[in-house]
C-alpha positions in Angstrom: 60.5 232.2 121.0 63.9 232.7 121.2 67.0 230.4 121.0 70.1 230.2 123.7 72.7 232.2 122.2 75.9 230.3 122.1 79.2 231.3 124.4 82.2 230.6 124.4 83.5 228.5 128.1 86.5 230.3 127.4 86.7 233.8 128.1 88.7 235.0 124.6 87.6 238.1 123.1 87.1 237.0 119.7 84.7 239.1 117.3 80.9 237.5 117.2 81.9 235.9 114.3 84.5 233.8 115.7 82.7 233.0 118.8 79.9 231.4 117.3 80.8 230.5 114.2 84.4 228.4 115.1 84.7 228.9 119.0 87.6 230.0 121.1 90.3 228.8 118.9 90.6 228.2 115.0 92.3 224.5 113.9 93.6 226.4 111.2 95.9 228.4 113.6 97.3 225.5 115.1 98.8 222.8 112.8 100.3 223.6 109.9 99.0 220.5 107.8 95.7 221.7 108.3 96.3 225.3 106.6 96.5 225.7 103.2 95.4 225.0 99.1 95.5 222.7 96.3 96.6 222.9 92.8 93.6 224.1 90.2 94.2 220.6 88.8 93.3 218.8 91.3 96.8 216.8 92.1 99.6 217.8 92.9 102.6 215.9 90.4 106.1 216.0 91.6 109.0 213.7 92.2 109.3 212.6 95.8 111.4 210.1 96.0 114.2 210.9 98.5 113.3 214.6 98.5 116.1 217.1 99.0 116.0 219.9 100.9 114.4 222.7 99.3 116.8 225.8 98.7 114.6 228.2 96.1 115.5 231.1 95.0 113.5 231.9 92.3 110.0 233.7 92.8 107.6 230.9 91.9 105.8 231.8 88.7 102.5 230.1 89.3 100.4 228.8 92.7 100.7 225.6 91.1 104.5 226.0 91.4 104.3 227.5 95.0 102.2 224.7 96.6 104.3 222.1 94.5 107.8 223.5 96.2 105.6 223.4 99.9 104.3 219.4 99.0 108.0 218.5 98.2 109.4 220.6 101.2 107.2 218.6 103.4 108.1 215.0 102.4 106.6 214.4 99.2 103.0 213.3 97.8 103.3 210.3 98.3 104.2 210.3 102.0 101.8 212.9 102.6 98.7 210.8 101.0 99.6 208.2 102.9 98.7 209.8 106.3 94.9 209.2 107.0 94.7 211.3 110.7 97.2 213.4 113.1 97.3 214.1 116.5 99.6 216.8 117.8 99.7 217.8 122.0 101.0 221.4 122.7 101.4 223.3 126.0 100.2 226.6 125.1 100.3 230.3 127.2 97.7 232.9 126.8 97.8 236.5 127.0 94.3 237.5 126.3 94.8 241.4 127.1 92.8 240.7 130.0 92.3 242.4 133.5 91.5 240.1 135.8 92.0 242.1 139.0 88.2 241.7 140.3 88.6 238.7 140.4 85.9 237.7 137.5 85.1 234.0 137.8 86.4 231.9 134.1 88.7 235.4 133.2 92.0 233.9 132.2 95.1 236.1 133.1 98.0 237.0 130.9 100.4 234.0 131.3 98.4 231.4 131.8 99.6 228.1 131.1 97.3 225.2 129.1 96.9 222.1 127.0 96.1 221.6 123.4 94.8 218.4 121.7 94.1 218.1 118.0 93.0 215.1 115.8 92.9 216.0 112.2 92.2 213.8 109.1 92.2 213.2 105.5 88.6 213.3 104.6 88.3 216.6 106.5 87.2 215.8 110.6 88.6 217.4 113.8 88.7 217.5 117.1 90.2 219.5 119.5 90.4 220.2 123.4 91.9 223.2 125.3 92.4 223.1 129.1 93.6 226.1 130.8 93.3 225.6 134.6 89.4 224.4 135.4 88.4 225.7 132.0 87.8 223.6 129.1 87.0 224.2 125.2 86.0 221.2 122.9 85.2 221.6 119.3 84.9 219.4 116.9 83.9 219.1 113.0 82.0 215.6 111.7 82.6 216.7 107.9 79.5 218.5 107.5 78.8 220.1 111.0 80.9 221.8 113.3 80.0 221.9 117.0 81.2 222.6 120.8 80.4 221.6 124.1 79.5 224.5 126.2 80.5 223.1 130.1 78.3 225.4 131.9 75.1 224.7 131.5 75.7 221.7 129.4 74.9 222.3 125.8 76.2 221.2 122.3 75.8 223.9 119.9 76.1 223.5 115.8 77.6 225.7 114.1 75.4 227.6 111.3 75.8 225.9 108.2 76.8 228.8 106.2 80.2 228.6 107.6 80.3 224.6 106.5 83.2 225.3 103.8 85.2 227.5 106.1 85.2 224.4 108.9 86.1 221.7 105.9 89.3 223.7 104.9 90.2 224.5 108.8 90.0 220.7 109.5 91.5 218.8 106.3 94.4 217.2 107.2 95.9 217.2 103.4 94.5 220.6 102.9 96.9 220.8 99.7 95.2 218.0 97.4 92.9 217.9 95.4 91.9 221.8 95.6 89.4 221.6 92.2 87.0 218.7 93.9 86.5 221.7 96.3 86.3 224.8 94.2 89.7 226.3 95.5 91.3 229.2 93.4 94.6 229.9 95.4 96.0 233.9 94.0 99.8 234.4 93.3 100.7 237.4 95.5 103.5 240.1 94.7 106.0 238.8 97.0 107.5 240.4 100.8 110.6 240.9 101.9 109.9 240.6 105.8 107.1 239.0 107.7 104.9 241.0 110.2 107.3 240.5 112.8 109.9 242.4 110.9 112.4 239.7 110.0 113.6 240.1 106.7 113.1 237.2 104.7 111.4 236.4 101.1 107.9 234.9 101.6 106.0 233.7 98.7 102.0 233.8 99.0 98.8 232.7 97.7 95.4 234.3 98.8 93.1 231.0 99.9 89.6 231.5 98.2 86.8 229.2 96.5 84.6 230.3 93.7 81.3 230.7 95.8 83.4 233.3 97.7 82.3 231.5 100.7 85.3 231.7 102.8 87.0 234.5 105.0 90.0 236.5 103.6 93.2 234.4 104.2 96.6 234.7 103.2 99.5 231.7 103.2 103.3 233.0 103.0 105.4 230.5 102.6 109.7 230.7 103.3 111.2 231.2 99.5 114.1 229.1 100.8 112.8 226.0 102.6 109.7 225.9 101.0 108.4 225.9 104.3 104.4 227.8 105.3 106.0 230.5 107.6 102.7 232.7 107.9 99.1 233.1 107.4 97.2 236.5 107.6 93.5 235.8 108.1 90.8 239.2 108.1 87.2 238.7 109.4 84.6 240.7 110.1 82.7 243.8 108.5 85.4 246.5 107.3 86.1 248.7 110.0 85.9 246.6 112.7 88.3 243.5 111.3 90.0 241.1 113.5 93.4 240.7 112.0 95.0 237.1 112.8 98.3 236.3 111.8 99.9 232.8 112.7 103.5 232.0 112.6 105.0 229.0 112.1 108.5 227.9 113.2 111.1 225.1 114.7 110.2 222.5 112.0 110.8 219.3 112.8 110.9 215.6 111.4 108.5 213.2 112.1 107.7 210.0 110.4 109.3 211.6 107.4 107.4 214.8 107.1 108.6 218.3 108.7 106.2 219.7 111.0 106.2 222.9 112.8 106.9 222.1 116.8 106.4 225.8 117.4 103.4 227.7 116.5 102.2 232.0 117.8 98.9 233.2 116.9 98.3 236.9 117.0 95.0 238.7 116.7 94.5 242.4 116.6 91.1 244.1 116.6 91.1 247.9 117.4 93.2 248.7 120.2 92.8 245.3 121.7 95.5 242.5 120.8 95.7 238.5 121.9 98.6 236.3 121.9 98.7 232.5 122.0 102.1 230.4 122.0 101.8 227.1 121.3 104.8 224.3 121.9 104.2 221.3 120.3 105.3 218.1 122.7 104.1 215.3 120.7 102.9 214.7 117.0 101.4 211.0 116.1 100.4 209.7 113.1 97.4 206.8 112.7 94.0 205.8 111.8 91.4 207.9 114.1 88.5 206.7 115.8 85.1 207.9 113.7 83.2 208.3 116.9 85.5 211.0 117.7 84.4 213.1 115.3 80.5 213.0 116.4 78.2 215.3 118.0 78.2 214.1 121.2 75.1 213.1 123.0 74.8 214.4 126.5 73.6 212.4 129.0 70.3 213.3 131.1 71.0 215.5 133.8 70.0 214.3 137.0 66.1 216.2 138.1 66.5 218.9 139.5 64.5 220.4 142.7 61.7 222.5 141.6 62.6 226.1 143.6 58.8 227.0 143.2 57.8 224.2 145.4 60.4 224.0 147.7 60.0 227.7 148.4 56.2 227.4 148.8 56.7 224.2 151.1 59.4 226.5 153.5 56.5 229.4 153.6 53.8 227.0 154.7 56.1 225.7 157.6 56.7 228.8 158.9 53.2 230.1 158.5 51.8 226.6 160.3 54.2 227.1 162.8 53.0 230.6 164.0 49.8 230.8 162.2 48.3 234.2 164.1 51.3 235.9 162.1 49.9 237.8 159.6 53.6 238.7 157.9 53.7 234.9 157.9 50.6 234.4 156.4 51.0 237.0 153.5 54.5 235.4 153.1 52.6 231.9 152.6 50.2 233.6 150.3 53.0 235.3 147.8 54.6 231.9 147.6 51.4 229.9 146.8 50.6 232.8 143.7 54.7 232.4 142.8 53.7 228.4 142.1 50.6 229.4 140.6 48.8 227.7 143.2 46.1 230.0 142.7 43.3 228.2 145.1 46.0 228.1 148.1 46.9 231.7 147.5 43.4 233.1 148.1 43.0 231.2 150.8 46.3 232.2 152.4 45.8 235.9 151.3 42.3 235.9 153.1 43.4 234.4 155.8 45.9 237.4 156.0 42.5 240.0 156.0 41.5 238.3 158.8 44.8 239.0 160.8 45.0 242.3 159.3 42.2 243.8 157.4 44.2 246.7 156.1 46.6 244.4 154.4 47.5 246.0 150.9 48.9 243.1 149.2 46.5 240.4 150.3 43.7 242.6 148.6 45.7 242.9 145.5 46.6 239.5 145.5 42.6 238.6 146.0 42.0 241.2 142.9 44.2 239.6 140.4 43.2 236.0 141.3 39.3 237.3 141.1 40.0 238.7 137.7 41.5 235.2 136.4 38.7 233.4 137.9 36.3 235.8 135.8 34.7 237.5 138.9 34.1 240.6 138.1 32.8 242.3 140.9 35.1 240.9 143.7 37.6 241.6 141.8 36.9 245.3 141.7 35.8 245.3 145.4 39.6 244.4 146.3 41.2 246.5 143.6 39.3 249.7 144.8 40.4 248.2 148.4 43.2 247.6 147.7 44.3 250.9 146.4 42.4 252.7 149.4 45.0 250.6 152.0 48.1 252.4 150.1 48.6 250.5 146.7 49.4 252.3 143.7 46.0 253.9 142.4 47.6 253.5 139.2 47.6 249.3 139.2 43.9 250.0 140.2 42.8 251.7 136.9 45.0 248.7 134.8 42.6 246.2 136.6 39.9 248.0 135.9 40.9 248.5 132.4 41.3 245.4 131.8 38.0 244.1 132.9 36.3 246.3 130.7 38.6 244.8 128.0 37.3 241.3 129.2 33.0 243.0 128.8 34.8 244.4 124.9 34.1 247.8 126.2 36.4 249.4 124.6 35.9 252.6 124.7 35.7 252.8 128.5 39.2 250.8 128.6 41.0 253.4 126.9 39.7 256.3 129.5 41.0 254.0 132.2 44.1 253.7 130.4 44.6 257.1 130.1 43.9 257.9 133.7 47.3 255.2 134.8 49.3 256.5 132.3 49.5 253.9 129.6 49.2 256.5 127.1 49.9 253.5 124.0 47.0 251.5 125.1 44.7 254.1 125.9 45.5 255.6 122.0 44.8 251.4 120.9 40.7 251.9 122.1 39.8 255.6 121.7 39.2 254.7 118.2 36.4 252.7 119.7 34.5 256.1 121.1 31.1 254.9 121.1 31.2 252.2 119.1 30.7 248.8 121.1 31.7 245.6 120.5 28.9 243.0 119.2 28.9 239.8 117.8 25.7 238.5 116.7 24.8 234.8 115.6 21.8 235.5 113.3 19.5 232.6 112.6 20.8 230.3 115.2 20.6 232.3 118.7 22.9 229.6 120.9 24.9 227.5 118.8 27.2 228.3 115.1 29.6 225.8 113.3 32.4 226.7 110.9 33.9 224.4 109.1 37.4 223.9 109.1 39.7 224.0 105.9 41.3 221.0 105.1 44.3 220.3 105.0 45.9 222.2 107.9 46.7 220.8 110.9 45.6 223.7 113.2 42.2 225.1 113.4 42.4 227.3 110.1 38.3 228.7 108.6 37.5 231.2 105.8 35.8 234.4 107.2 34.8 237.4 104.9 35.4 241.3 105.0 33.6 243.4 103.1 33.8 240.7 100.3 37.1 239.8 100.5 37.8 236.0 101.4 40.4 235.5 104.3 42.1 232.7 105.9 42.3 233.4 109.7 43.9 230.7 111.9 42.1 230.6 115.6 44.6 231.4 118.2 44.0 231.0 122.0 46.8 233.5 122.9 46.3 236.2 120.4 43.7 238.6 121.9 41.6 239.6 118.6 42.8 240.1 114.6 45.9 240.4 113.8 47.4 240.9 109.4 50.2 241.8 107.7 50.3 245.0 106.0 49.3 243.7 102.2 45.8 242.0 103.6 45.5 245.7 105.7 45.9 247.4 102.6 43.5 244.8 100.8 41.0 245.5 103.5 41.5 249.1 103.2 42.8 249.0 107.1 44.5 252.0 108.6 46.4 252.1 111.9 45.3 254.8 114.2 48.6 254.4 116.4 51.5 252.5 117.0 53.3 250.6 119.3 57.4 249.8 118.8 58.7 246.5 119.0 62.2 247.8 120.1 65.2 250.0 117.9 65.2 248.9 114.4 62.5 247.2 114.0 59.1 248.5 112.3 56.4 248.9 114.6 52.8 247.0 115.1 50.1 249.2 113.9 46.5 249.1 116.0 43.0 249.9 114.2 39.7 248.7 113.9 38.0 246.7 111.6 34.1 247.7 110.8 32.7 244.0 110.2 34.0 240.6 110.0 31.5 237.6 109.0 32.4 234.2 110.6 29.6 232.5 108.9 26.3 232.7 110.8 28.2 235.2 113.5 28.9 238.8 112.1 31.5 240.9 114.9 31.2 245.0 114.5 34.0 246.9 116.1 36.9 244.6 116.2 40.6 245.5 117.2 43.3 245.3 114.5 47.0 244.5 114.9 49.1 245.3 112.0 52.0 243.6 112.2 55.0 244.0 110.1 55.6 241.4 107.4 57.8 239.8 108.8 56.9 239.7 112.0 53.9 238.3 110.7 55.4 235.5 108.4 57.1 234.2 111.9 53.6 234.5 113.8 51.7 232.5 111.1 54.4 229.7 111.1 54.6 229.2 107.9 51.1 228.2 107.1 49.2 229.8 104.1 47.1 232.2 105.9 46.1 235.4 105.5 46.1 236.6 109.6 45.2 235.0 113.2 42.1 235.2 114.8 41.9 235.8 118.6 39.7 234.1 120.8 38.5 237.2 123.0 34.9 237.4 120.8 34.4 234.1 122.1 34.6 234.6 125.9 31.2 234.4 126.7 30.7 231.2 125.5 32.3 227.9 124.9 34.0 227.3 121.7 35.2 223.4 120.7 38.0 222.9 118.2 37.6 220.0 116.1 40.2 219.8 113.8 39.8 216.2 113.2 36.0 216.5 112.7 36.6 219.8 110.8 34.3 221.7 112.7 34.5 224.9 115.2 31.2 225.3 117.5 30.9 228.3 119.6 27.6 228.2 122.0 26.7 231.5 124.0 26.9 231.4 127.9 23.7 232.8 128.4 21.2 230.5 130.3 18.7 229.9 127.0 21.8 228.3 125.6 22.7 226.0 128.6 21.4 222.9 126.6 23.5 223.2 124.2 26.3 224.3 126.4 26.1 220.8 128.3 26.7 219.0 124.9 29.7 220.4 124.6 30.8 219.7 127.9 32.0 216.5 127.5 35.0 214.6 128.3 37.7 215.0 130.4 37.7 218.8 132.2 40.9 220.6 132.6 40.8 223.7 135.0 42.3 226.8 133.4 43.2 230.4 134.9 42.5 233.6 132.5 45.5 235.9 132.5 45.2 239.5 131.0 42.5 239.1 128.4 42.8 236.1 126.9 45.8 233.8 128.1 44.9 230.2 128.8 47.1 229.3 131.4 46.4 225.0 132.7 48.1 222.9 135.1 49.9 219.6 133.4 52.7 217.2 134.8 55.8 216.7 132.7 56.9 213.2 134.2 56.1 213.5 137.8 57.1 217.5 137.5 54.3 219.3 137.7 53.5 223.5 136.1 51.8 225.8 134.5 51.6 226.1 130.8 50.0 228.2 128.2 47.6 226.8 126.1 48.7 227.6 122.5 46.6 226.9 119.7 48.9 228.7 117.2 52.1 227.2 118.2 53.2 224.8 115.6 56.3 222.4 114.8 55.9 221.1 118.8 53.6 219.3 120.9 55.0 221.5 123.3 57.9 223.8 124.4 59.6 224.2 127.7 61.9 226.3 129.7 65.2 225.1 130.2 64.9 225.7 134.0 62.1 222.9 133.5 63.8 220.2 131.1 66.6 220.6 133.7 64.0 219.6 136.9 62.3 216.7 134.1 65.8 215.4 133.7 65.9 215.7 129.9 69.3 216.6 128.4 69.8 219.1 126.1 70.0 218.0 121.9 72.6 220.1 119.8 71.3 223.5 118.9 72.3 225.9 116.5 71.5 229.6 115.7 68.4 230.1 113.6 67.0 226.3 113.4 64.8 224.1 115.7 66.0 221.8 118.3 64.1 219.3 119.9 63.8 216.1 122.4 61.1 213.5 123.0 58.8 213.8 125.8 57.1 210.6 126.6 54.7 211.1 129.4 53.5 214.4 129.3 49.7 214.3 131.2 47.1 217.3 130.7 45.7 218.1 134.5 46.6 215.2 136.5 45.6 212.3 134.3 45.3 213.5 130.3 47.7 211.1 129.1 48.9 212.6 126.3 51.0 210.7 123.5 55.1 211.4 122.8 55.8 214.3 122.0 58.0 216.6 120.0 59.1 219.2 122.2 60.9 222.4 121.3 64.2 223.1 123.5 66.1 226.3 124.0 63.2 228.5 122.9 62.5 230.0 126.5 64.6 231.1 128.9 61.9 232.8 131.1 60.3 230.9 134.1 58.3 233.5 135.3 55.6 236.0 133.8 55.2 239.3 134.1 53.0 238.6 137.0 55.7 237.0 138.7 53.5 233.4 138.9 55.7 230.2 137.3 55.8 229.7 133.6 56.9 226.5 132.7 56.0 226.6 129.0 53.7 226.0 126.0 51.3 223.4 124.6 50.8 223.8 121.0 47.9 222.2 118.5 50.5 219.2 117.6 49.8 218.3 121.3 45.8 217.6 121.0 45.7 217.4 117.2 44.0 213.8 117.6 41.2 215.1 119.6 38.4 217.5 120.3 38.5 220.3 122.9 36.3 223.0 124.2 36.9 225.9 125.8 34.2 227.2 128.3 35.5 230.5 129.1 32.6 231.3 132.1 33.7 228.0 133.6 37.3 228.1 133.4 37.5 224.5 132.2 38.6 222.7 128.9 37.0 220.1 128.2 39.0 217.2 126.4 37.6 213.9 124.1 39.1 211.1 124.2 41.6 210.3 120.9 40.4 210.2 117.4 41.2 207.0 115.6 40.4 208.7 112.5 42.6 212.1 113.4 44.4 214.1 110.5 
C-alpha cells in the first residue's frame, strides 16, 4: 500500500526537499526575527537601556560578540523578550521562471501579485498564508509538527519528523536566545566585502548549525555598521544538484521599539533555473497569539459523493430497457454491470447479448471470466475457446486456460499454456514442475485436520515443518502459495529457478519449488516458492515474528475456518465422503465471494449506506480495513493528517459484511490506495484485514463461494 504523496497547491519549483519537507515558502525567508542564533551560553548579556545606534567598525572577534551587536541593534534584550508572538502582512510578486503560455491550470506567471500572513512566537509556533490570485498555501508549525493544507483534494499533510529541528529554528520568534537549550553552535566566518548582489559593504557571519548536524547549511551576514541581518545564504539538497537561497533584508523600520525589516527578496538558484520573490511588508503587530492557531487542523467531512460505478450502471440499464432488442445496448448494459462488480447482472446482460447476437466476442469473454470466478470450469472454457473463435485475442484464451490449470495445481500444464501467450516469466515460474503434481494428503484423518494456532498473535499464525526445520508461516487469503525471505530459503536449502523484477533498483522476487511441507496431519509435495527480498518481506510480514506466509491455494478444494480466538485452523476436503463434516463448518452467517485470478477473495460489504467490493485480507494488519480515497470521499469521511512513511487513519463506525454483518468500529487505514479499479477493470473499493473479524470465527468454502461468519466471541483475543 502506498501513501498520497504530498504537493505543493502552489506551483513553485522548489527541490523535493523543500516541497515536502517545508512547502512552497520557508518562514525563515520572510521575517527577519525568525532567522538566526543564540549565544553558546545560553543568554545573551548586554546593556539595553536606551540603545544607540549601532556604528561598528571593528570585525567582531567572537559569535557571541556578533549576535550581541545584532540583539542591541534590534532594541535590546529586554525589549525583545518581552514580545511573546508577531504578525507581519506583505504584498509579495513572484517570478517563478515560469512559462505559462498553454495555459496550465494553478501555473503562476512572472509578476504576479500576492498576500503574505505570518504569525510567529516565542516558544517556537507559526503560521502562515499565501494567496496569489485563487491559489492559496497554508503552513503551519505546532512546536513539534509542521504541516500544510493541500486545497485540492483536501488533505493535511505532516511533515516527516526528521526535519522537526529545521521547523523549530524557521518558526522561533526570538531565534537569538537561549541557543545552548537547543544545541546551537553558530561559526565565526572570515568576513565579505560585498553581498551577492555586488554592493560593497562589510558583512559579518556566522554559519547556523546544532551538534546533531541536523539542520541544512545556512549562513547569516549581518551589516558591520548597523548591526543589522542583511543576508542569509541557505544550501539544500545532495551536492550537485543544490538549491542555493539567498534572502535579503532591507528598509528597516521601527516598530514598537524594535527595527524590523519592511522590505524582504528571496532568491533561489538551482541549475539553470532561478526564482525570485519580493516581499513588502504593510503591517507588523505585536501581541499574544491564539494557541488554536497553531494546530493541525481538522477538516470537516466532505459531503458523499455520487458513486460513478452506480450511476453509470443505472444510465446503461435505461438505455438497454429502453430499446431492449439492441444488442450494442445490451453488451453496453453488461460491461457496466462487470465495471460495479455486479457479477450476477453482468451474466445475465452478457447472455442476453448471445441471444441478440450469438457471435458477440465480448459477451463470451465476459461469460468466461465470470465462469472462471464462479469456479466453473468447464463453461468457462466453452466461452473462452468461443470466444477466441468470434475474433478475441487467442492469446487471452491460453491466460484463462492457464489459469484454470493453476486453480486444479497443474502446474506443469500451466506453464505450457503460458508459454504458448507469451508470458515467458510465468511459464519459466511452473516448468520446474515438469511432471511433478501438486498433492496434499491428510493422512489418518481423510476429511477433516486441525492446527493449532500459536498464541499470541492476532492473525492466524501455525508452526509447519520442512525437512526438520520448524517454521512460522502466517495463513494469507491473498498470497497464492509460500512465500520467505532469503535467510529461511537458504535455511531450507531453497533455490530460485527464475526471476521476476519488481521495477529498476530494486532486487527481484525469486520463484522455486519446495519438495515437502508438513502442516501437521496434511503433508503438500510440489509447492511454489516466492523468494522475496528481505525487505520486501519484512513489509509483507507486518512486523510479526514469522518466518514466511502461507497461501491459501492448497486449500481450494475444501473449506478451511480460521479460529483465531479458539486457536484452531480446520480444513475439511470438498469431496462428497466429507460432506458431513463440511455442513459443520457451515455455520453462521454466509457471505458470497467471487474468486479472482487464483486465489483473491473478493466480497460485497456496505461502508455506511455505500456499498463495494473488497478483498478479503487475512494478512493485512494495523486496520480493520483500508479504503480508496475515491471511496472515503462517496462515505463522506474526511481525510486525517498524513505524513510520508507513517500510518494515518479514521474511524469507521458502521461498516456491515454482505448486507447485514454488523461489524464493530473500526480502524481504518487512509491514503494507502489510490486505485479504484483492478486489473480487470471491475470496482475495487478496498481491503478487510484480520483486525476486522479478529472476535470471530470464519470459514472459507472455496467450491461454494461463500464465507461463512460466527457470531462474536465474548472471550476473543
Amino acid at each position: 500500500m502506498q501513501r498520497v504523496p504530498p504537493t505543493a497547491s502552489l506551483r513553485i519549483n522548489f527541490p523535493a526537499p523543500w516541497r515536502l519537507a517545508r512547502g512552497v515558502l520557508a518562514p525563515t525567508l520572510l521575517a527577519p526575527a525568525l532567522l538566526a542564533a543564540t549565544l553558546g551560553s545560553g543568554c545573551l548579556k548586554v546593556d539595553d537601556t536606551n540603545p544607540p545606534e549601532a556604528t561598528h567598525s571593528a570585525v567582531p572577534g567572537t559569535s557571541g560578540e556578533l549576535l550581541a551587536r545584532y540583539v542591541t541593534a534590534m532594541g535590546g534584550e529586554a525589549k525583545l523578550r518581552g514580545i511573546e508572538g508577531r504578525t507581519i502582512e506583505a504584498d509579495l510578486i513572484l517570478s517563478l521562471g515560469q512559462d505559462c503560455s498553454d495555459g496550465e491550470a494553478g501555473c503562476i506567471p512572472d509578476g504576479s501579485k500576492g498576500t503574505f500572513v505570518l504569525h510567529s512566537t516565542a516558544d517556537g509556533r507559526m503560521y502562515r498564508r499565501v494567496s496569489v490570485g485563487t491559489l492559496v498555501d497554508e503552513r503551519g508549525f505546532d512546536g513539534k509538527v509542521g504541516w500544510q493544507i493541500q486545497p485540492d483534494p483536501p488533505r493535511v499533510l505532516l511533515d516527516d519528523p526528521s526535519v522537526a529541528a529545521t521547523l523549530l529554528e524557521d518558526a522561533l520568534l526570538h531565534w537569538y536566545f537561549d541557543l545552548a537549550q537547543r544545541e546551537i553552535i553558530p561559526e565565526l566566518q572570515p568576513p565579505r566585502d560585498a553581498d551577492e548582489a555586488g554592493e560593497v559593504r562589510p558583512l559579518d557571519g556566522v554559519l547556523w548549525q546544532r551538534k546533531a548536524k541536523d539542520l541544512p547549511h545556512r549562513e547569516r551576514w549581518f551589516d558591520r555598521s548597523s548591526g543589522l541581518l542583511h543576508e542569509e545564504i541557505e544550501l539544500d539538497g545532495e551536492p550537485g544538484a543544490q538549491a542555493r537561497r539567498v534572502v535579503s533584508y532591507t528598509d528597516y523600520k521601527d516598530v514598537d521599539g524594535i527595527k524590523m525589516a519592511h522590505h524582504i527578496v528571496q532568491v533561489i538558484t538551482q541549475g539553470d533555473h532561478q526564482q525570485k520573490l519580493d516581499f513588502q511588508v504593510t503591517k507588523i503587530e505585536h501581541k499574544t497569539l491564539a494557541g488554536g492557531l497553531f494546530q493541525i487542523p481538522q477538516l470537516a467531512a466532505p459531503a458523499p459523493t455520487p458513486d460513478p460505478f452506480i450511476s453509470a450502471l443505472a444510465t446503461a440499464k435505461a438505455e438497454y430497457t429502453a430499446d431492449p432488442k439492441s444488442a450494442t445496448g445490451s453488451i453496453a448494459y453488461a460491461r457496466a454491470a462487470w465495471a460495479a462488480s455486479h457479477f450476477d447482472a453482468a451474466q445475465a446482460a452478457a447472455e442476453r447479448t448471445l441471444k441478440i447476437d450469438k457471435r458477440e466476442p465480448e459477451a463470451m469473454w465476459l461469460l468466461a471470466r465470470i465462469s472462471v470466478m464462479k469456479g466453473k470450469w468447464s463453461q468457462a472454457k466453452r466461452w473462452v475457446k468461443q470466444a477466441a473463435s468470434a475474433g478475441f485475442d487467442p492469446r487471452q484464451r491460453d491466460m484463462v486456460l492457464a489459469a484454470i490449470k493453476l486453480h486444479k495445481r497443474d502446474y506443469a500444464s500451466a506453464a505450457k499454456l503460458y508459454d504458448k501467450a507469451g508470458a515467458t516469466s510465468l511459464a519459466q515460474r511452473y516448468q520446474a514442475f515438469e511432471g511433478k503434481p501438486f498433492l496434499l494428503s491428510q493422512g489418518s484423518a481423510p476429511c477433516r485436520a486441525s492446527l493449532p494456532l500459536l498464541p499470541g498473535f492476532p492473525a492466524a499464525v501455525i508452526e509447519v515443518e520442512v525437512e526438520g526445520e520448524k517454521l512460522r508461516l502466517l495463513v494469507d487469503t491473498t498470497a497464492p502459495d509460500l512465500i520467505v525471505g532469503p535467510r529461511t530459503a537458504t535455511r531450507l536449502v531453497l533455490t530460485s529457478d527464475t526471476r521476476t523484477s519488481l521495477g529498476p533498483d530494486k532486487a527481484p522476487i525469486g520463484h522455486g519449488k519446495l519438495d515437502e511441507l508438513s502442516l501437521g496431519d496434511m503433508t503438500v509435495l510440489n509447492l511454489p516458492v516466492d523468494i522475496y527480498p528481505e525487505e520486501a518481506f519484512a513489509g509483507l510480514a507486518a512486523g510479526i515474528a514469522i518466518d514466511g506466509v502461507l497461501g491459501t491455494r492448497i486449500f481450494q478444494d475444501g473449506i478451511l475456518r480460521f479460529d483465531v480466538p479458539g486457536g484452531r485452523l480446520d480444513y475439511v476436503r470438498g469431496t462428497a465422503k466429507c460432506r458431513a463434516e463440511t455442513k459443520k463448518l457451515q455455520t453462521g452467517k454466509p457471505v458470497r465471494f467471487w474468486l479472482h485470478q487464483t486465489h483473491a477473495i473478493y466480497m460485497r460489504a456496505h461502508f455506511g449506506s455505500l456499498e463495494g467490493l473488497y478483498l478479503f485480507n487475512t494478512g493485512m494488519r494495523g486496520a480493520g480495513i483500508t479504503a480508496s480515497d475515491h471511496t472515503y470521499g462517496r462515505a463522506g469521511v474526511a481525510p486525517p493528517p498524513l505524513q510520508p512513511g507513517r500510518a494515518s487513519y479514521v474511524n469507521v463506525d458502521t461498516f456491515r459484511l454482505g448486507s447485514d454483518i454488523k461489524l464493530g468500529t473500526l480502524r481504518g487505514a487512509y491514503g494507502y490506495m489510490q486505485d479504484q479499479v483492478t486489473g480487470d477493470q471491475f470496482r475495487f473499493d478496498g481491503m478487510i484485514g484480520y483486525e476486522a473479524v479478529a472476535d470471530r470465527s470464519y470459514a472459507i468454502d472455496y467450491p461454494g463461494r461463500e464465507v461463512y461468519f460466527s457470531a462474536p466471541t465474548a472471550t476473543a483475543k
